[in-house]
Structures are given as C-alpha cells and as structure tokens.
PARO-970877 format. One record per atom (N, C-alpha, C): x, y, z. Coordinates in steps of 0.001 Angstrom, whole numbers, plus 500000, padded with zeros to 6 digits. Last residue first. Layout:
XYZ;...
//
This chain:
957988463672882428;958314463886882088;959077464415880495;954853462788882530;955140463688883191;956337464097883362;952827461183880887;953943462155880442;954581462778880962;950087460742883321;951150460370882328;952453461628881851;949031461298885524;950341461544886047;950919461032884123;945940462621886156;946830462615885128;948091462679885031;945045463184888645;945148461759888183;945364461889886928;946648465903889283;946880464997890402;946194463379889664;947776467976887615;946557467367886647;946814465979887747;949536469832889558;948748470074888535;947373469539888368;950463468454892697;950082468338891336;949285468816890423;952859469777895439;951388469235894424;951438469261893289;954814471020896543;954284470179897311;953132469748896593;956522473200895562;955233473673896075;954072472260896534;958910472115894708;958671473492895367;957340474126895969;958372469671894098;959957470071895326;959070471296896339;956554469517892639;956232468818893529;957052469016894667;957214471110890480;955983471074891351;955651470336892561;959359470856889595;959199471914889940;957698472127891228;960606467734888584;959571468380888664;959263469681889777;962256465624888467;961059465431888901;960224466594889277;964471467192887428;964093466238886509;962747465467887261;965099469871889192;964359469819887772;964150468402887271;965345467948891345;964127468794891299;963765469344890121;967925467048890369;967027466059891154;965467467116890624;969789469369890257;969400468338889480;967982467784889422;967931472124892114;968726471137892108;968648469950890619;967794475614890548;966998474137891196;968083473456891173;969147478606890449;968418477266889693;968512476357890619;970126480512891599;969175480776890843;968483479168890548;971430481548895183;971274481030894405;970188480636893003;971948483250897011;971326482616897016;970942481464896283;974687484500895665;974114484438897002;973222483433897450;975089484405892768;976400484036893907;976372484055895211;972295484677891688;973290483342891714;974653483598892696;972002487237892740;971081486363893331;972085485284893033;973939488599891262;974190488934892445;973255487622893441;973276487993888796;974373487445889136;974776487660890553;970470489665888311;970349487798888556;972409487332889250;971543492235889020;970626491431890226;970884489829889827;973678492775886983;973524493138888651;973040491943889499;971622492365884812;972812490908885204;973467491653886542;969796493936884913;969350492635884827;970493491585885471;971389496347884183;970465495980885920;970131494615885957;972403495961881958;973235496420883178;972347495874884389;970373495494880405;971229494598880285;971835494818881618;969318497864880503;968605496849881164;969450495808881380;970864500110879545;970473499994880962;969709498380881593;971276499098877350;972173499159877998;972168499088879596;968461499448876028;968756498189876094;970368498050877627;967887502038876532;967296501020877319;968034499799877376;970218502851874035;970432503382875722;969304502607876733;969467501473872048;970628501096872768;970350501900874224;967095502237871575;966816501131871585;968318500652872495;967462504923871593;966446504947872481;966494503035872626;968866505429869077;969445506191870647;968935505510871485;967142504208867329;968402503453867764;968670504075869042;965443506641867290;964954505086867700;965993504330868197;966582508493866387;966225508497867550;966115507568868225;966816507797863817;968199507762864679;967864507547865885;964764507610862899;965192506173862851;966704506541863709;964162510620862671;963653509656863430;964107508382863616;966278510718860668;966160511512862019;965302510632863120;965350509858858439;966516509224858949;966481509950860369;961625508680858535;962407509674857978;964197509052858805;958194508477859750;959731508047858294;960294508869858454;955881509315861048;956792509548861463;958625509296860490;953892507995859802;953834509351859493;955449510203860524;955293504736858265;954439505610858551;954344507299858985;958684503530858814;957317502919857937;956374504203858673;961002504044859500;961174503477858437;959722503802857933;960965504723862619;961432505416861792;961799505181860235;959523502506863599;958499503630863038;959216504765862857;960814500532863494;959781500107862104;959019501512862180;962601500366865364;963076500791864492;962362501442863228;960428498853867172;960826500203867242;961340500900866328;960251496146866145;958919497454866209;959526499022866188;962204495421866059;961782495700865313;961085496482865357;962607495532869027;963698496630868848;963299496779867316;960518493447869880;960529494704870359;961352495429869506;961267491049868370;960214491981867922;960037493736868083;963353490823870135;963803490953868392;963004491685868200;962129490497872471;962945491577872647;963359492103870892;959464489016872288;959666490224873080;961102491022872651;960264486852870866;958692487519870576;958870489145870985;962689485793871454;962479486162869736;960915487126869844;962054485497873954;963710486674873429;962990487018871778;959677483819874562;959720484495874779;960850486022874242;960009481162873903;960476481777872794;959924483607873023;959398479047875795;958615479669875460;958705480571874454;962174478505876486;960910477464876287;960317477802875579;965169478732875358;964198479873876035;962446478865875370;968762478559876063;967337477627876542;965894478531876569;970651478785873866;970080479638874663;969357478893874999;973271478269871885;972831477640872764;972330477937874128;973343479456869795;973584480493870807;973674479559872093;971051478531867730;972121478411867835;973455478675868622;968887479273869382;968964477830869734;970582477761868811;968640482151868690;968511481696870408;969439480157870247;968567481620865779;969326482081866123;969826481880867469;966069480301865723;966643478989865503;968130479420866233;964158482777866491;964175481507867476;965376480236867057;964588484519864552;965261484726865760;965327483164867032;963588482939861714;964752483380862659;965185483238863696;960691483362863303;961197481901862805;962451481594863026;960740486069864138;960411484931865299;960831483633864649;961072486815861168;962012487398862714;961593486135863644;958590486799860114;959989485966859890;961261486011861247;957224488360861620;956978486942862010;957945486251861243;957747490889861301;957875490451862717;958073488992862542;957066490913858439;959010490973858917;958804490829859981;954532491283858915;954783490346858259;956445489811858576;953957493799860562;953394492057860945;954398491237860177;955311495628858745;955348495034859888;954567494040860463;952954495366856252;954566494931855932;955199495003857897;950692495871857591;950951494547857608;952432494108856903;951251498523858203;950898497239859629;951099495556859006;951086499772856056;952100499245856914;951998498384858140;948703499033855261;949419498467854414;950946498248855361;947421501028857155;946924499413857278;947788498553856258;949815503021858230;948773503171857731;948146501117857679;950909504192862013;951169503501860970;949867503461860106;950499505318863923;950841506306863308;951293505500862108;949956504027866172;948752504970865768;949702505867864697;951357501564866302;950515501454865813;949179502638865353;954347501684866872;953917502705866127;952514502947865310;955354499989869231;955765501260869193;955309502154868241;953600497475868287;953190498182869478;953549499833869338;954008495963866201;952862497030865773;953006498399867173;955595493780867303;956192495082866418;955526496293866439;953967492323869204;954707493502869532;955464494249868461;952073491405866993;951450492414867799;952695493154868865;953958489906865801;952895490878865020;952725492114865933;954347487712867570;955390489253866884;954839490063866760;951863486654868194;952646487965868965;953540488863868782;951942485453865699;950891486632866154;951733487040867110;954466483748865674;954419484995865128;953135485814864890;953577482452867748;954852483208868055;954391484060867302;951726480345866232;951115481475867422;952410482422867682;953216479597864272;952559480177863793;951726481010865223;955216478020865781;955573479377865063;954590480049864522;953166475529866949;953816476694867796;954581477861867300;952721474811864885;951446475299865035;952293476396866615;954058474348861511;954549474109863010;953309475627863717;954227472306858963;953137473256859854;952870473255860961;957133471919857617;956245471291858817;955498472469858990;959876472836856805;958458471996855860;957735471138856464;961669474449857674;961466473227858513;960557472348857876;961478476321855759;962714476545856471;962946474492857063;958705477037854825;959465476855854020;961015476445854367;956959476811857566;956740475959856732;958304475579855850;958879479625858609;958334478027858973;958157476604858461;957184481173856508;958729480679857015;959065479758857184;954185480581857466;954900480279856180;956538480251855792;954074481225859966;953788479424859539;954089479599857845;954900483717860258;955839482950860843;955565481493860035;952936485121858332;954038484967858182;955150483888858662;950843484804860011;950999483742858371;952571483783858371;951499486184861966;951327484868862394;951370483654860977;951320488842860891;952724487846861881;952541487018861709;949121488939860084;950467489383859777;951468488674860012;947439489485862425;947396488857861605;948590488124860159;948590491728863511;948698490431864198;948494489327863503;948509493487861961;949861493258862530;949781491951862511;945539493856862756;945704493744860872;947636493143860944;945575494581865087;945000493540864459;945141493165863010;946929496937864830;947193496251865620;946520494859865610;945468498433862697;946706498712862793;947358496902863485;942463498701864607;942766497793863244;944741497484862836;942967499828866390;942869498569866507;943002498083865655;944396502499865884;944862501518866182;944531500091866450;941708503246864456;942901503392863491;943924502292864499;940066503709866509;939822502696865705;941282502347864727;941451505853867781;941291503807868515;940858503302867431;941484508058866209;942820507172866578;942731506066867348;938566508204865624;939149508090864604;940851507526865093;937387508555868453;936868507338867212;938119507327865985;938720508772871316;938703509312870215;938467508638869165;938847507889874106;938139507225873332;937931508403871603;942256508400875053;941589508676874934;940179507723874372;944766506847875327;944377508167876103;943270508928875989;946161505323873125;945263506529872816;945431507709873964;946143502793875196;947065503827875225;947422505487873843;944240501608874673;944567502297875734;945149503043876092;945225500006872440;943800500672872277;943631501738873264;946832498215873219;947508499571872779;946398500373872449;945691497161875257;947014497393875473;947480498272874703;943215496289874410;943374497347875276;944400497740875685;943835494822872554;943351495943872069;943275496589873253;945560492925873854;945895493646873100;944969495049872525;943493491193875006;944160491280875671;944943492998874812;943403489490872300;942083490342873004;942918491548874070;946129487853872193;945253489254871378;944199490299871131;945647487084874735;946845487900874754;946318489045873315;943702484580873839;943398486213874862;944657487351874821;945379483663872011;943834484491871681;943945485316872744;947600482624873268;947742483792872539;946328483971872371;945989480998875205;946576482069875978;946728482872874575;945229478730873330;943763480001874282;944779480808874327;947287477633872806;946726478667871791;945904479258872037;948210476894875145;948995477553875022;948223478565873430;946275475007875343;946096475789876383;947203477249875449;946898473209873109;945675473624873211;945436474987874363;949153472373873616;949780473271873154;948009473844872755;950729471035876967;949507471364876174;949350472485875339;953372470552877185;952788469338877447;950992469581877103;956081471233874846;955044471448875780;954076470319875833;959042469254874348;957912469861873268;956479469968875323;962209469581873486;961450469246875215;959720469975874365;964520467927871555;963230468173871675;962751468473872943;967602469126871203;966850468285871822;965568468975872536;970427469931869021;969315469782869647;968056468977870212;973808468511869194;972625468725868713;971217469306869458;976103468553870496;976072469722869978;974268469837869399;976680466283871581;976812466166870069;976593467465869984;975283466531874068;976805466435873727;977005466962872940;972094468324873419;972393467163873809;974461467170873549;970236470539874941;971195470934873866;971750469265874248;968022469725876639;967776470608875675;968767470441874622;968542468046879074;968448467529877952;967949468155876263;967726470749881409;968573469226881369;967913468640880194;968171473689880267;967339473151880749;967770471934880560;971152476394880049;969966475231879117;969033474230880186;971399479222882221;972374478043881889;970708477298880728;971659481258883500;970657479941884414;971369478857883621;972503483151882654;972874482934883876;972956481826883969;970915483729880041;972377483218879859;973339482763881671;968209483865881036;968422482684880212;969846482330879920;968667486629882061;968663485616882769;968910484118882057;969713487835879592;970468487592880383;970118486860881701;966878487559878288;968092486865877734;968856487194878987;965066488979879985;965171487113880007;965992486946878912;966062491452879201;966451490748881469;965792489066880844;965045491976877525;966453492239877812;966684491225878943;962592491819877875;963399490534876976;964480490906876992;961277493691879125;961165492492879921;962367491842878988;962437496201877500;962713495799878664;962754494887879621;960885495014875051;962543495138875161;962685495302876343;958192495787876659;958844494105875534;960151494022875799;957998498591877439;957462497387877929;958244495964877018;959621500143875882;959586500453876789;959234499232877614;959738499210873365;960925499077873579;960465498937875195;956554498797872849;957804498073871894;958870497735872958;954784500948873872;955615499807874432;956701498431873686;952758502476872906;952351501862873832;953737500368874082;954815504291871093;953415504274871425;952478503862872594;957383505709871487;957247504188871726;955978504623871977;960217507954870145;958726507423870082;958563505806870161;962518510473870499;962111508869870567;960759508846870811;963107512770870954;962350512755869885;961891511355869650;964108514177873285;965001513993871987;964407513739870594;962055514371875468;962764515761874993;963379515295873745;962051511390875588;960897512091875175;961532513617874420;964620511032877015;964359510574875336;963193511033875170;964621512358879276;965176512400878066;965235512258876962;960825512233880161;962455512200880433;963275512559879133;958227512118880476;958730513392879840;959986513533880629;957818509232880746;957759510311881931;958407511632881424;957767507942878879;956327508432879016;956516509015880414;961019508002878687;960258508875877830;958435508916878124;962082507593881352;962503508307879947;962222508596879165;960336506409882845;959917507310882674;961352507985881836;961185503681881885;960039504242881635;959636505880881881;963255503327883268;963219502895882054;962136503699881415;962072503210885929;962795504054885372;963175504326884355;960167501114885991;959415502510886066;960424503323885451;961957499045885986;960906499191884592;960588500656884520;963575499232888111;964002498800886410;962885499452886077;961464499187890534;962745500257890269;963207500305888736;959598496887890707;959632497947891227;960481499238890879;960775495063888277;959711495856888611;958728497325889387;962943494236890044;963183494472888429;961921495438888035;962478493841892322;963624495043891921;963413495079890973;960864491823892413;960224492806893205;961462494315892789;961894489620890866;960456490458889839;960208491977891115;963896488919891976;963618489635890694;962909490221890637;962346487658894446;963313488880894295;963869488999893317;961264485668892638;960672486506893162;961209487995893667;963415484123891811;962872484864890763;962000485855891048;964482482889893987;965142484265893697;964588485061892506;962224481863895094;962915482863895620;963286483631894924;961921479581893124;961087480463893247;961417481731893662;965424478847890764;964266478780891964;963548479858891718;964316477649887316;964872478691888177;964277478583889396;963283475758885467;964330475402886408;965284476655887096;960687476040883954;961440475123884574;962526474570885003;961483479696882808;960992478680882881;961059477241883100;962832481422881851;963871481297882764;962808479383883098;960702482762879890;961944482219879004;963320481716880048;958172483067881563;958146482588880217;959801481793879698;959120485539883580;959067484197884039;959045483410882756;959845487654881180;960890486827882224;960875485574882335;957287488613881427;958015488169880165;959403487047880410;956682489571883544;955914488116883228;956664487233881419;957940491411884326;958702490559884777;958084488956884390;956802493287882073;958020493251881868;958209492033882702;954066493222882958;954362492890882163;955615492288881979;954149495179885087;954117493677886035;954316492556884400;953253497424884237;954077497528884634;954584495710884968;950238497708883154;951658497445881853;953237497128883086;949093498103885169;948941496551884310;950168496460883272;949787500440885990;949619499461886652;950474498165885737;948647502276883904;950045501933883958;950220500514884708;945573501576884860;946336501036883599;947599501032883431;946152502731887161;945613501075887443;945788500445885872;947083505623886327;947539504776887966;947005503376887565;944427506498885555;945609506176884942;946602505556885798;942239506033887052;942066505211885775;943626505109885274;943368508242889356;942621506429889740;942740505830888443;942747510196887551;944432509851888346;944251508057888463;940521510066885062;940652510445886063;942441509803886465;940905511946881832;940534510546882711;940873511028884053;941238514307880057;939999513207879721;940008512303880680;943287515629880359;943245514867879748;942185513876879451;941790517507882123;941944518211880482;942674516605879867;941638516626884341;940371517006883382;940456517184882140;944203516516884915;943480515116884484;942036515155884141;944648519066885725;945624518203884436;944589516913884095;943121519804887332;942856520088886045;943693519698885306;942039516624888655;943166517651888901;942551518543887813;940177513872890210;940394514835889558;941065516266889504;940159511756892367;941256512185891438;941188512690890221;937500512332893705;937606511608892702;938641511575891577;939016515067895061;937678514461895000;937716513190893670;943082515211895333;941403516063895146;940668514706894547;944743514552897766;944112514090896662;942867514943896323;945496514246900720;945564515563899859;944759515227898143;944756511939901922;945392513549903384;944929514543901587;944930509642901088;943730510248900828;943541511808901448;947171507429901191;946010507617902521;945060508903902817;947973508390899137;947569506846899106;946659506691900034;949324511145898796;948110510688898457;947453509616898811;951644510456900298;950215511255901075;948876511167900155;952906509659898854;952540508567899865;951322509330900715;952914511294896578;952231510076896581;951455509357897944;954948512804897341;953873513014897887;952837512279896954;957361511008898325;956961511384897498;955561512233898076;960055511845901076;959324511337900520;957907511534899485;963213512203899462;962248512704899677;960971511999899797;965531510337897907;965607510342899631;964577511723900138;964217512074895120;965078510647895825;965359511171897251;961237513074894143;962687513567894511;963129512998895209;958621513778892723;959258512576892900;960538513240893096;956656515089891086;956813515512892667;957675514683893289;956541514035888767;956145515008888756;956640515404890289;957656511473887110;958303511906888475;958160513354888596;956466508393886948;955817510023886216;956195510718887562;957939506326887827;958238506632886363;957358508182885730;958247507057890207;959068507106889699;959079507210888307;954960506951890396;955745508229891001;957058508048890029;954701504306890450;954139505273889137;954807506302889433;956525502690892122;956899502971890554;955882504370889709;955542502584894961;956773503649894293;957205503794892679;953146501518895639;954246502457896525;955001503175896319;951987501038892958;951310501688893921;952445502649894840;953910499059892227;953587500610891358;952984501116892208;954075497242894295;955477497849893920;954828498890893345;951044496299893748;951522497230895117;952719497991894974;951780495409891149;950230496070891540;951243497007893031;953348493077891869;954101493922890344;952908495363890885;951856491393893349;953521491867893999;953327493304892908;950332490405891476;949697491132893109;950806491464893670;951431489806888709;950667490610888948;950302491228890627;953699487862889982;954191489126889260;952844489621889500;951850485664891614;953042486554892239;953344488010891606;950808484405889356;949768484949889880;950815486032890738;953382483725887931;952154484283887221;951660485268888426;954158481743889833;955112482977889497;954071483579888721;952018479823890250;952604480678891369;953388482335890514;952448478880887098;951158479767887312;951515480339888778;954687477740887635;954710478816886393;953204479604886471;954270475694889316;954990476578889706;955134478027889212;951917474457888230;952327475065889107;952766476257889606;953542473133885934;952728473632885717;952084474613887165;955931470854885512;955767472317886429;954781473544885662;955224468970884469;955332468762886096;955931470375886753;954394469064881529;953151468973882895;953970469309884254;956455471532880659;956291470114880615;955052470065882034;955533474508877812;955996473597878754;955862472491879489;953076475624876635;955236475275875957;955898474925876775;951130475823878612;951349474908877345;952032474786876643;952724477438880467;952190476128880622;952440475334879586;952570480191878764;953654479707879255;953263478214879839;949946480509877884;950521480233876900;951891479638877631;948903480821880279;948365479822880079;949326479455878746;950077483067881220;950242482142881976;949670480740881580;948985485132878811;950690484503879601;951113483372879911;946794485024879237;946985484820878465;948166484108878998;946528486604882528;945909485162882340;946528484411880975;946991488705881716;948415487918882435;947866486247882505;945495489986879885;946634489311879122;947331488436880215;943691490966881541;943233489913880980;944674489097880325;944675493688881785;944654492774883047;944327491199882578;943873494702879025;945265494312879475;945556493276880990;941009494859879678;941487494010878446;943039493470879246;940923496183882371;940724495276882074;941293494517881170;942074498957880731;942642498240881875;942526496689881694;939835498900878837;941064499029878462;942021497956879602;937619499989880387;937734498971879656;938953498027879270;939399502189881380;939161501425882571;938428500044881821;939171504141878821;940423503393879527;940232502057880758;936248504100878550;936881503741877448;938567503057878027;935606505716881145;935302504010880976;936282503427880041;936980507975880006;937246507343881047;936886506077881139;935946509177878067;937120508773877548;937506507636878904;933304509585879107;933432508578877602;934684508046877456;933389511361880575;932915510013881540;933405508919880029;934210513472879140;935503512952880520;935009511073880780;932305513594877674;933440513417877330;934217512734878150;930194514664879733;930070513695879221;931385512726878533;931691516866880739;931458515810881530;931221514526880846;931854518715878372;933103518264878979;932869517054879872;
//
C-alpha cells in the first residue's frame, strides 16, 4: 500500500507541474496572436490569473467545489485546516489513503485547473480591456463561478448523481472559461480596425507567431498532465490509454484544421493549423479515458474542422476574438462533450442526453454570471481602454514600458 500511495502520488504532483506549465503555454500563445505593443500587459494578466486564481482556491474554491464540510455563512473547516489546528499528518485521511494521494497533491492539482477558466478569458478580451476590471473578473469568476460549476459534478453534485460525464474538463474547465469570453467579447465590443465600415474584415495579424507555436507545444506537453492527471491515479493501463487518446486527438485536430483551411481559404494557414491541435486536445478532454485510438482520432479530426468553422462563424457575428480562444474553448468544449455520448464505452442516447443536460445547464449558468459581473464592471467602472490607449498601446498607458524596448518596429 505504501509503495503504491508514494507511486500514484508523485505520478499526480508530476502531473501538477505538467499543467502548471500550460499557463506559461497560454501566455506565450496569447502574445504571439497579438500586436507587439501589448505584450505586457497580456503577460501582467497571465502572471495575475495564476497567483490571484492559487490563493482564491486555497481560501475558498476547493471547499466550494468539494463541499464535503462546506456550509454557506459557516465557516468552512478548511480554514482550520490552512493553519494546520486539525489536518491529519501529511494530509493523509483514510479517504485519501484509499485514493492513492495525499489532500496537499489534490488541493495543488485542482489548483492549476482552476485559474484555467479565467486564462481562457484573458486570450479572447485581449488588447483593449482595462486591467482593473479584468482583474476583478478573474477574482469572482474564479473564485466563486468556476468552483461552483464544478462542483456539480467532480463535487458529487447534481449532475454527477444524473449521469453527466466530463473526464478532465471539456465542459467543466473550457466551456466554462469560453462561455464568459464570448460574453465578454460581446460587452467589450471589436478591437479598432478589426471589422472595417464596408462590413469587411480586417487583418490585425500577431506580432510573433514563432512564440505563439512554442506556447501550443507546451500547452500539449502541458496536456498530458492535464488529463494524464486526472486518472487519479498512476495506473499503467488508464494513463497510458489516456495519453495516447489525447495525443493521438491532438494530432488530429491540427491536420485537420490545416486541411479545412487549406481547402476553404487555399493558404497554409499556420495559425489554423496550431488552433486545431488545441481543438484536438479540448474535444479529447471530456472522454479521453473512455475513448478507443480510432475514436480519438474521428474526434480530433471534427474538433479541427470546427475551429476552421467556428472561427469564420465568430468573425461573421462580428465577434473580436484575437486569439480564437470561443472556437478552441467553448465549440470544442461542448464538442468534446457531446462526443462521449456518441463515440466510446459510454455511446448510447441516454448518455448523449445527459451531456446536453450538463452542456446547457453550465452553459446557462455561466452565461448568467459572466454578463452579471462584466456588465456590472462596464456600467461602473468601466471595461475598455480609451481610444488613444488602444491605438498606442496597452503597454505603455497601463504599465509604463516596453516589451522588445529597442525593437520599436511594427508597433502598430
């Protein structure tokens, strides 16, 4: 049993890591679909969601979303854990013996999934939301949205009791961040010179799309511990089954999108072909341990038409989303989800009902909380930058410096 415990345990706290690794991905893929002069600002909001998104779960989201002792205007007995009064010895319980890890390992991997949802956000509100109020986003949307969302079903809530299944996060993590950046993206309004009079579109092309293809690699490294982790275990036969699942997706996606792509626009467009690895990899999310390797890749493959799609769909909508964050995260997401009452050991019409229950009732809720807060921030404080400050630059209004300080070319 010890040995086991210590096997399954590193195996997650590896894991952690991997996923802690993705915000770096993020932040570098969000840059490079975007313009040098707010480069900055988009790594501030980066580095903000993870060390804000970390303490919010600490104080009150894991409790809320695993609401074992959790009772509103009570205080949790969390908070007595935190300062160590009651905790047994190396947060070990016999619940968390018998699951193989310690409290500490699971606490710091939810963690990392939690600060996800608002990094999805920053990506598609991108050069020209103020700092403020995106910050008081990410501290409600994060702190309170996500966990609750969440513990509907990996908190043996309702939809767990009903029969909904999200593996490691389709709906729970993706659809929840890409709910709240389409309705922020419909607050904030298009980015200055995106949609031109004429109705036509207008090019704003990132200012490094070399950075932006490191970030998806690590985001796919990044990935095996995201859903590799969420096993729960180091069990050889269901991590391996999901990495491959989840890499065999990813792969998937990504031909897929540059062959769409190709056939739609007849350009080998090197920014649809990284979108649709991430499709890949969020379709795979909600059912990657229960899908076989043929289905992983008929999901990879419908993820990454979806992102070709879904992205021209955004731009017919006249949506501003830089980063194409709505088509990766939220289309993908509600694909994924649907894809594991259609495809693998779960098929069937019962299950695909569940899925819908589970894809509208998050989605409803998120939609609801998302436009609460951003419409409550725009009629108070306000959401977007001045003229002036988006067309010189995010970086220099709001945080007083320069990126690439003797590389001023292109800078708009």
């Amino acid at each position: 049993m010890g040995d086991l415990l210590t096997v399954n345990n590193v195996w997650m706290m590896i894991c952690t890591a991997f996923v802690f690794i993705m915000h770096l991905g993020f932040s570098l893929l969000e840059i490079g679909f975007t313009r040098q002069k707010n480069t900055i600002n988009i790594l501030f909001k980066n580095v903000f969601i993870i060390t804000a998104g970390l303490l919010l779960y600490t104080i009150i989201g894991f409790n809320l979303m695993y609401p074992g002792s959790f009772i509103w205007g009570v205080l949790p007995d969390y908070f007595v854990d935190l300062f160590g009064l009651s905790l047994p010895e190396n947060g070990l319980t016999a619940e968390y013996a018998d699951a193989g890890y310690t409290y500490w390992t699971d606490f710091l991997f939810q963690g990392m999934f939690a600060a996800t949802a608002a990094t999805i956000v920053s990506g598609a509100v991108a050069e020209r939301i103020k700092l403020g109020a995106f910050m008081i986003f990410t501290i409600v949307y994060v702190g309170f949205i996500y966990p609750i969302a969440g513990s509907w079903k990996w908190g043996a809530g309702w939809l767990d009791e009903l029969g909904f299944y999200d593996f490691a996060g389709s709906t729970l993590v993706h659809s929840v961040g890409g709910w709240a950046a389409l309705i922020a993206v419909y607050l904030l309004g298009p980015r200055i010179g995106k949609f031109k009079k004429d109705g036509s579109l207008g090019a704003i092309p990132g200012h490094n799309i070399p950075l932006a293809t490191a970030g998806v690699f690590l985001l796919w490294l990044g990935w095996f511990g995201f859903n590799g982790g969420s096993v729960l275990s180091a069990d050889p036969g269901a991590t391996s089954l999901v990495l491959v699942t989840t890499c065999i997706a990813a792969a998937s996606g990504g031909l897929s999108a540059f062959l769409v792509s190709l056939f739609k626009y007849k350009q080998y467009d090197l920014s649809m072909f990284l979108n649709g690895i991430l499709g890949g990899l969020v379709g795979i999310t909600a059912g990657a341990d229960v899908m076989s390797v043929t289905d992983s890749v008929v999901v990879g493959f419908i993820a990454g038409a979806l992102i070709v799609l879904g992205v021209s769909f955004i731009d017919r909508l006249k949506l501003d989303d830089p980063v194409g964050a709505i088509a990766v995260h939220l289309i993908c997401g509600i694909w994924g989800t649907l894809a594991v009452g259609i495809f693998g050991d779960l098929a069937g019409w019962t299950q695909l009902g569940h899925q819908l229950i589970g894809i509208v009732s998050i989605g409803a809720f998120c939609v609801t909380s998302a436009f609460i807060i951003i419409y409550t921030l725009k009629k108070t404080v306000g959401i977007r930058v001045s003229k002036e400050e988006e067309q010189e630059g995010l970086d220099i209004h709001e945080h007083g410096m320069d990126a690439y300080p003797d590389f001023r070319l292109n800078q708009h």
